[in-house]
C-alpha positions in Angstrom: -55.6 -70.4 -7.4 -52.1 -68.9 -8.8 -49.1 -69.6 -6.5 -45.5 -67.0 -7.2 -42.4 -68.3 -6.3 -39.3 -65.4 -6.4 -36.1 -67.2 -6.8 -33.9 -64.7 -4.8 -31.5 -67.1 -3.5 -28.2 -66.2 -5.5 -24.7 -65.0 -4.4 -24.9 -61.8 -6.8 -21.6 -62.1 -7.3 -20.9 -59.6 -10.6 -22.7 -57.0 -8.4 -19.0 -56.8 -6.7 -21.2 -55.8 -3.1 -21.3 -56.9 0.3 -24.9 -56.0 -0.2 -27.4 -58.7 -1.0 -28.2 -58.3 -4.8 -31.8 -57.7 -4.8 -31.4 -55.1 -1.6 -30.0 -53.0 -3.8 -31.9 -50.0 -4.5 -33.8 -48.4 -7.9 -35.1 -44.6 -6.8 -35.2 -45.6 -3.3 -36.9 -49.0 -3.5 -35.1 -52.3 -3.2 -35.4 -54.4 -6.1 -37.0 -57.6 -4.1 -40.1 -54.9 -2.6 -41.1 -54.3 -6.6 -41.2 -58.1 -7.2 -42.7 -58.4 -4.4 -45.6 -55.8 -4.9 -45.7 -57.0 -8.6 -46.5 -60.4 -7.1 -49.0 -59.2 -5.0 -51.0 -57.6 -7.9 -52.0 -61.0 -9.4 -51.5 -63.5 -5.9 -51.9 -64.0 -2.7 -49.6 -67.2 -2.2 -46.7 -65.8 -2.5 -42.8 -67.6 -1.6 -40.2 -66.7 -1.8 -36.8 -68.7 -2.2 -33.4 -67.4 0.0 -29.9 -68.6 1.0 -27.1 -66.1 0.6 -27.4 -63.8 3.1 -31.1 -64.8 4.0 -31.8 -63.7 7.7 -30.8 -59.9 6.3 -33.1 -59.9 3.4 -35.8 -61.6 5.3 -35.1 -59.1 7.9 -35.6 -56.3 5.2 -38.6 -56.9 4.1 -40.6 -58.1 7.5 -39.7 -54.4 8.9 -41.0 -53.1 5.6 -44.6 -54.7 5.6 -47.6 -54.9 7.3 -48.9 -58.2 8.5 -51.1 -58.6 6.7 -49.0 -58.6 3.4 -46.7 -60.6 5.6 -49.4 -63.0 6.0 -49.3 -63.7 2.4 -45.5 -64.7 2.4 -44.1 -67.8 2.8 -40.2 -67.9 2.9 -38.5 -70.9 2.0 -34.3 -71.8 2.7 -33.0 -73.6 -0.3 -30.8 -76.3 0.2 -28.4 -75.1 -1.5 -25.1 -77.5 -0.9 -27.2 -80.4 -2.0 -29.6 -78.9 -4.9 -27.6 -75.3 -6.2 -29.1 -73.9 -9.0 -32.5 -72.2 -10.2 -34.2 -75.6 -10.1 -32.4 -76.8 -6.6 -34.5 -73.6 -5.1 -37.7 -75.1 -6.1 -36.8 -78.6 -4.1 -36.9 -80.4 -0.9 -34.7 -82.3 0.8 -36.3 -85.4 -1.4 -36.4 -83.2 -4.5 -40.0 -82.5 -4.4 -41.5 -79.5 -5.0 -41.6 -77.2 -2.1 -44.9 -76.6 -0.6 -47.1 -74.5 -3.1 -51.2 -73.9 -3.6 -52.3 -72.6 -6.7 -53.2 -74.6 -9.9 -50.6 -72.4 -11.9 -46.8 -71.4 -10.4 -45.8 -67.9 -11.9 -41.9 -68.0 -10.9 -40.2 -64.5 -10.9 -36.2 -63.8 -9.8 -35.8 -60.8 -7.0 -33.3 -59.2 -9.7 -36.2 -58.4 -12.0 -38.0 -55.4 -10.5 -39.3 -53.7 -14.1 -41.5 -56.6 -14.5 -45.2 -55.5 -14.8 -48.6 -56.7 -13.5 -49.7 -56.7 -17.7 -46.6 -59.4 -18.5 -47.4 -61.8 -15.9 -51.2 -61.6 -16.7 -50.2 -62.5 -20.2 -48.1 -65.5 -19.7 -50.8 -66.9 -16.6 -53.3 -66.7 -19.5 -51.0 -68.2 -22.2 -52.0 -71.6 -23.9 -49.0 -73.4 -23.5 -48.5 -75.9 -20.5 -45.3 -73.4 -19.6 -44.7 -70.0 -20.7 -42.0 -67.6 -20.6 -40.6 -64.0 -21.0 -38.2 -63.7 -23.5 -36.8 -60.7 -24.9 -34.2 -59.4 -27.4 -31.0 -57.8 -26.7 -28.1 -56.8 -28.3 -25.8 -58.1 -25.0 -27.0 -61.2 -24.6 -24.2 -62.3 -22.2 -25.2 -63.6 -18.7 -28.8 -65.1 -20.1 -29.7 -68.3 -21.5 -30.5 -68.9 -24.9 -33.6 -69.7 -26.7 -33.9 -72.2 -28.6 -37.3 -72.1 -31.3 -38.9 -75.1 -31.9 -39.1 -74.6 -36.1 -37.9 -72.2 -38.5 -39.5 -69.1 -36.8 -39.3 -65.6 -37.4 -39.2 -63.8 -33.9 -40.3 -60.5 -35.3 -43.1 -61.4 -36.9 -45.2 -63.1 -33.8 -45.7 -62.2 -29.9 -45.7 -65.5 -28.9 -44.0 -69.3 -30.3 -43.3 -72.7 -29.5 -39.8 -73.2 -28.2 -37.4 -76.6 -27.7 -35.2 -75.6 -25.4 -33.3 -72.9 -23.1 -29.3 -73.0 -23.1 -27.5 -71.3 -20.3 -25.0 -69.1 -20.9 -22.3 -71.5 -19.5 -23.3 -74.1 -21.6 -23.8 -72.6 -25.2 -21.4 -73.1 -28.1 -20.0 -70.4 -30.0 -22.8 -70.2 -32.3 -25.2 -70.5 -29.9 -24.0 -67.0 -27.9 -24.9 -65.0 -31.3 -28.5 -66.0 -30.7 -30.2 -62.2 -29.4 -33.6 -64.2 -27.8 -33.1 -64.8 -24.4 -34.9 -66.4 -21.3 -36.0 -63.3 -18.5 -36.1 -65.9 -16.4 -39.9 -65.1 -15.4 -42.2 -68.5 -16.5 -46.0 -69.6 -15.7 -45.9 -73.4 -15.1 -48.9 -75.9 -14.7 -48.3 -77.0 -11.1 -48.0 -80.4 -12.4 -45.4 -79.7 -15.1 -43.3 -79.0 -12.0 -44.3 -82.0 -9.7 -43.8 -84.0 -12.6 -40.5 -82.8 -13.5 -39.0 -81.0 -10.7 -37.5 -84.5 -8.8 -36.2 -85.6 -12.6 -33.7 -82.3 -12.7 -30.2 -83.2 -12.8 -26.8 -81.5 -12.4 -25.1 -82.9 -15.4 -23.6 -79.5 -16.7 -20.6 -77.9 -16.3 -21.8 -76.0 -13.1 -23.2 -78.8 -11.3 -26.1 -77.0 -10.7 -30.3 -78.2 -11.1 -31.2 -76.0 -13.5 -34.8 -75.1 -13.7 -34.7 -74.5 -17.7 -34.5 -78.3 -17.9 -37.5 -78.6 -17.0 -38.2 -76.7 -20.7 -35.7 -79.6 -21.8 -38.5 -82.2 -19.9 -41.6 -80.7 -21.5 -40.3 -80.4 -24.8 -39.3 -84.4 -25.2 -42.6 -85.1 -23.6 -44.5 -83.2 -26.0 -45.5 -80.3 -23.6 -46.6 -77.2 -25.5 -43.5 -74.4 -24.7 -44.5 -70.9 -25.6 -42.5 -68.5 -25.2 -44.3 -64.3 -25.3 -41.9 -61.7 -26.4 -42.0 -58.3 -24.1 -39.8 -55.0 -24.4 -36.8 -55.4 -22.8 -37.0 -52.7 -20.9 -39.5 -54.7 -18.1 -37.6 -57.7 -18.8 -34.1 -56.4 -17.2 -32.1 -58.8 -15.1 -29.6 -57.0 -12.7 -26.5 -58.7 -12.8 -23.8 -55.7 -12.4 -24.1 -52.4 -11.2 -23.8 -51.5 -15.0 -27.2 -53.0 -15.1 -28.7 -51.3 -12.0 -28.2 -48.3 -13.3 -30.3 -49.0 -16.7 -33.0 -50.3 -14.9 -33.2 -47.4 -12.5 -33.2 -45.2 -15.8 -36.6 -47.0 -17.0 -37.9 -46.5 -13.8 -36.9 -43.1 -13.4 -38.6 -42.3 -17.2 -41.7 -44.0 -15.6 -42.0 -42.0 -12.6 -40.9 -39.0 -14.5 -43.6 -39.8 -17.1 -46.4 -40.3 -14.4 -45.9 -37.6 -12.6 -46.1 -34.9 -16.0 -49.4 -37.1 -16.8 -50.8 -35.7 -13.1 -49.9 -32.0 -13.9 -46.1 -31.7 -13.3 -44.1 -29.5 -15.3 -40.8 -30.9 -15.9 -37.6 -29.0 -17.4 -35.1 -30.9 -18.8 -37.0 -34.2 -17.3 -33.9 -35.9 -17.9 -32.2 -34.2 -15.5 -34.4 -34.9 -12.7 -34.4 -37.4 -9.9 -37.7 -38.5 -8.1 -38.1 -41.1 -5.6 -40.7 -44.0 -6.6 -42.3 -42.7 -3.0 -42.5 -39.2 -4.0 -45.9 -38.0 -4.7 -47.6 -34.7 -6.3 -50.4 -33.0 -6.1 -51.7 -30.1 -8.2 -49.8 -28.1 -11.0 -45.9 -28.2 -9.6 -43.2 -26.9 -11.8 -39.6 -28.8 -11.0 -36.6 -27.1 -13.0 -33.6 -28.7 -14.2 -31.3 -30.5 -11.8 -33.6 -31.3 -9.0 -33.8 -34.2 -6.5 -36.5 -35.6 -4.5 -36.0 -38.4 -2.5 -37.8 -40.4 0.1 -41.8 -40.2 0.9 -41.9 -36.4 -0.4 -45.2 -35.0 -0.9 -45.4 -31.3 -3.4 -48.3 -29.4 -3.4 -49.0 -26.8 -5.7 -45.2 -25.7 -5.7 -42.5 -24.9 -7.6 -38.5 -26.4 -6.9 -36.3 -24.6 -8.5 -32.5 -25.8 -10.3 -30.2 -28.0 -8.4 -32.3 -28.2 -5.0 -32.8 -31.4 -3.2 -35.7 -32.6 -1.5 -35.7 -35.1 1.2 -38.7 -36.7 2.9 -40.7 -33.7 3.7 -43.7 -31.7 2.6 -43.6 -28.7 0.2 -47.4 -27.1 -0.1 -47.9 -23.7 -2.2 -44.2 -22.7 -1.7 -41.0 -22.0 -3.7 -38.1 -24.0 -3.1 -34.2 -22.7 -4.4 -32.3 -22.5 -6.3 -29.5 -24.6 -4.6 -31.8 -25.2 -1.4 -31.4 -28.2 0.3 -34.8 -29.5 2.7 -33.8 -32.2 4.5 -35.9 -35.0 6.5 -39.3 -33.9 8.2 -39.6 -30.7 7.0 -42.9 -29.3 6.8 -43.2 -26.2 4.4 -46.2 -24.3 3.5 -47.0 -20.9 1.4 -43.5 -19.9 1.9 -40.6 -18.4 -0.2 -36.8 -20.8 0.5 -34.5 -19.0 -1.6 -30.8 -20.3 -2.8 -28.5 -22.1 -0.4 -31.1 -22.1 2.4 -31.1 -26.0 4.1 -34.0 -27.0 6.2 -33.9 -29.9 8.7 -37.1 -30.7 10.6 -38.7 -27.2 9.8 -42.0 -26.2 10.3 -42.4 -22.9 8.3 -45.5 -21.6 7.8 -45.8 -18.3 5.4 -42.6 -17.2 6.0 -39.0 -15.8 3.7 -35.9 -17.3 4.2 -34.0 -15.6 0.9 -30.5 -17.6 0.9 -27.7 -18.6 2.6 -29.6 -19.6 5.7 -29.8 -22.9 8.3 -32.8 -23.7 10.1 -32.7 -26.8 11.9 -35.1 -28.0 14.3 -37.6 -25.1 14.3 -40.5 -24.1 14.0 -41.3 -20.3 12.0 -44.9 -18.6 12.2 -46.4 -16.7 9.1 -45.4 -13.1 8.5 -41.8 -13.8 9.5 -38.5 -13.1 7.8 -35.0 -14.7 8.1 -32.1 -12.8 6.8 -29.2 -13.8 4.8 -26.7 -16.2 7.2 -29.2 -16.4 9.8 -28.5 -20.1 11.7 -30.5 -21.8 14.2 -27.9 -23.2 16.5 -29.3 -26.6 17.4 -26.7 -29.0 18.3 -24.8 -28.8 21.4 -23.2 -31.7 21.2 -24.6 -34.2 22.8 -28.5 -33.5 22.1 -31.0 -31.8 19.6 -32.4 -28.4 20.6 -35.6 -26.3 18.6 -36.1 -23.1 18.1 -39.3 -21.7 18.1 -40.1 -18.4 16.3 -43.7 -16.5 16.4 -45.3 -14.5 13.6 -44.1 -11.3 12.5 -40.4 -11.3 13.6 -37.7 -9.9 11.5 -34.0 -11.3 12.0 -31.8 -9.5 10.5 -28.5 -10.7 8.4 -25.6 -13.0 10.0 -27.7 -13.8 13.4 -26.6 -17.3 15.8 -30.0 -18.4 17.0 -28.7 -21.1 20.0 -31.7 -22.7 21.3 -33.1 -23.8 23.1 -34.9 -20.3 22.0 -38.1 -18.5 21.8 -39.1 -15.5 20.5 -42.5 -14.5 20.7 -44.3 -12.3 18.3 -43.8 -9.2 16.7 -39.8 -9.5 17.1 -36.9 -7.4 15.5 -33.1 -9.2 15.8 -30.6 -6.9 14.9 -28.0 -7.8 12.6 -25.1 -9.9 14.0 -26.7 -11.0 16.7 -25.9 -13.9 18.8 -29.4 -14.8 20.7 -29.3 -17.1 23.5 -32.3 -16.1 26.0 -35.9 -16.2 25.0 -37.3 -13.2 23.7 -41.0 -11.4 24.6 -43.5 -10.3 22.1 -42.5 -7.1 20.5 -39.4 -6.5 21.4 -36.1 -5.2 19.6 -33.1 -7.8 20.5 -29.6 -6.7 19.9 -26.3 -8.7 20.7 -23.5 -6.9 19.9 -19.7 -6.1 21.1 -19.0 -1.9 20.9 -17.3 -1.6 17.5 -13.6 0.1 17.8 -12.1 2.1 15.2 -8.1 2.4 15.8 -6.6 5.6 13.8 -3.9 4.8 11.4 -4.5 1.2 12.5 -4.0 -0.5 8.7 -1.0 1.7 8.4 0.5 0.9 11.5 -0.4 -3.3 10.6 1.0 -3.0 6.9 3.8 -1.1 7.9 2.8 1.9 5.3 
């Protein structure tokens, strides 16, 4: 059996945030829910390690699963005045190692989400007694050094012995140069850590139990170390907001990349913002500029520039430019033109050409809504729909104030202010007499 510990314990303190570190988000997923579902992909003995801020991220992620992933958690509380550090996280109060199952102890730190199911299947089937991620960078600040074992050229091989892991804190001069460093993600034989775990110490100049000496441990007890170069780009550590941002780049090129491979046309992919929820169906087109966020589903459609998408449906419809669908919008074989915002829409085969709000409504097929057309929902205190048959035509620069319905086969005069239900085939006009006073702009002007 294969036990995963995530370290996600730490104070996040370069985030600069009164957020928990790994809550932060990457395309609309927190950082600790892709560890977490990375996790899940090779285990089902899963803990995970808190202290700062605990009950909120605990809180976070038992509202966001299902019991029975739940079921597979175990959270733990470090003890964190007694035992800080990387190491102190894997201890009890008598410096034992916390409770785990599995033969082999894959630990992973909530601020790695871009780790991949392939680089933790790699190092579980590594031959060393521990094995680790290590990458190269050319900002190696913030990560402990590696230290190789003999004269070893990294380029040349996937994988090598090591001697030792320096933190950043604790490196000399020369030893910052070094460009290998630890990703923090290991594979231990669980009796490398039984063995080793009580023996950590704090004699460094953080005080902390760090769980690279453990590396330290294994080394001077002849342990084979081996140490599996990946890309950095799944090796990522989010330390700053600087570093959020690069990771949620990868991602984004992922999704982005997916998605083309399903059928999506892309223009200008790097100008476009998906959701990792988002999902596609059939040949959609997205221009330049878009945004979809939350669980969107597009079907067979095409979003045009600089419109945003937000958890809804688009099915065999064209969305934009400049349109704006907000949450629980359901849109099918219709045409939203530019500046139109949806919220809570129903529209079925229906044109809404620009400059139009329609919030909490539903729209039969065959209908049209005119330029400036708004659906008056909100009267303050409550959330009102408007309800609109097939076949009706409102004309330009029309208040809707529902509650409303209009039945069938329906023409609204322009300007119209419509505040009474209206029956099936019926012409609806609500308009003051229009005045025209002689000499009037002279008179104003003084001409």
């Amino acid at each position: 059996m294969l036990s995963v510990v995530i370290l996600a314990a730490g104070f996040g303190t370069r985030m600069k945030s009164k957020e928990p570190k790994v809550l932060h988000r990457i395309c609309g997923k927190s950082m600790i829910e892709y560890v977490i579902e990375t996790a899940l992909q090779i285990s089902s003995d899963i803990h995970i390690v808190l202290y700062n801020q605990k009950e909120k991220i605990k809180d976070h992620i038992e509202k966001k699963y299902e019991w029975f992933i739940l079921d597979k958690i175990t959270f733990h509380t470090q003890i964190h005045d007694k035992y800080p550090g990387t190491g102190g996280a894997l201890m009890r109060e008598d410096k034992s190692l916390i409770n785990v199952s599995g033969d082999k102890v894959v630990v992973l730190s909530g601020d790695t989400p871009l780790i991949t199911q392939n680089v933790l299947e790699t190092l579980i089937n590594g031959i060393g007694k521990i094995n680790l991620g290590v990458f190269k960078t050319r900002f190696p600040y913030g990560y402990g050094r590696i230290i190789k074992k003999d004269n070893i050229n990294y380029s040349d091989i996937e994988s090598y012995e090591i001697s030792n892991i320096i933190e950043e804190k604790d490196c000399t001069q020369q030893q910052k140069l070094i460009e290998y460093v630890n990703a923090g993600i290991y594979c231990f034989d669980i009796e490398i850590l039984k063995s080793y775990i009580p023996m950590l110490d704090n004699n460094n100049s953080q005080k902390e139990y760090y769980l690279t000496q453990v590396i330290d441990f294994g080394f001077k007890n002849n342990k084979n170390i081996f140490a599996h170069n990946f890309l950095e780009e799944s090796m990522i550590g989010i330390n700053t907001k600087i570093h959020l941002s690069q990771a949620e780049q990868v991602m984004l090129k992922r999704l982005r990349d997916k998605a083309m491979q399903e059928g999506v046309i892309m223009q200008i992919p790097e100008s476009i913002y998906i959701d990792y929820d988002t999902t596609f169906e059939g040949e959609c087109l997205l221009e330049n500029g878009v945004r979809i966020i939350g669980k969107s589903h597009i079907k067979e459609s095409i979003i045009k520039a600089h419109s945003v998408v937000e958890d809804s449906n688009i099915i065999n419809s064209d969305i934009g430019p400049y349109a704006h669908i907000r949450p629980n919008s359901n849109i099918k074989d219709s045409h939203i033109g530019n500046f139109v915002e949806c919220k809570n829409a129903h529209l079925n085969n229906i044109k809404a050409g620009h400059l139009s709000y329609l919030g909490d409504c539903e729209i039969q097929e065959g209908s049209n809504i005119g330029a400036g057309v708004i659906t008056c929902n909100y009267d303050g205190v409550k959330k009102h729909k408007t309800i609109i048959g097939k076949n009706v035509f409102v004309g330009s620069d029309c208040q809707l104030v529902a509650p409303v319905n209009i039945q069938d086969n329906v023409l609204i005069g322009a300007g119209s202010t419509i505040t009474k239900d209206i029956p099936k085939g019926s012409l609806a006009l609500s308009r003051t007499k229009q005045i025209n006073y002689e000499n009037g702009y002279n008179k104003i002007f003084k001409k």
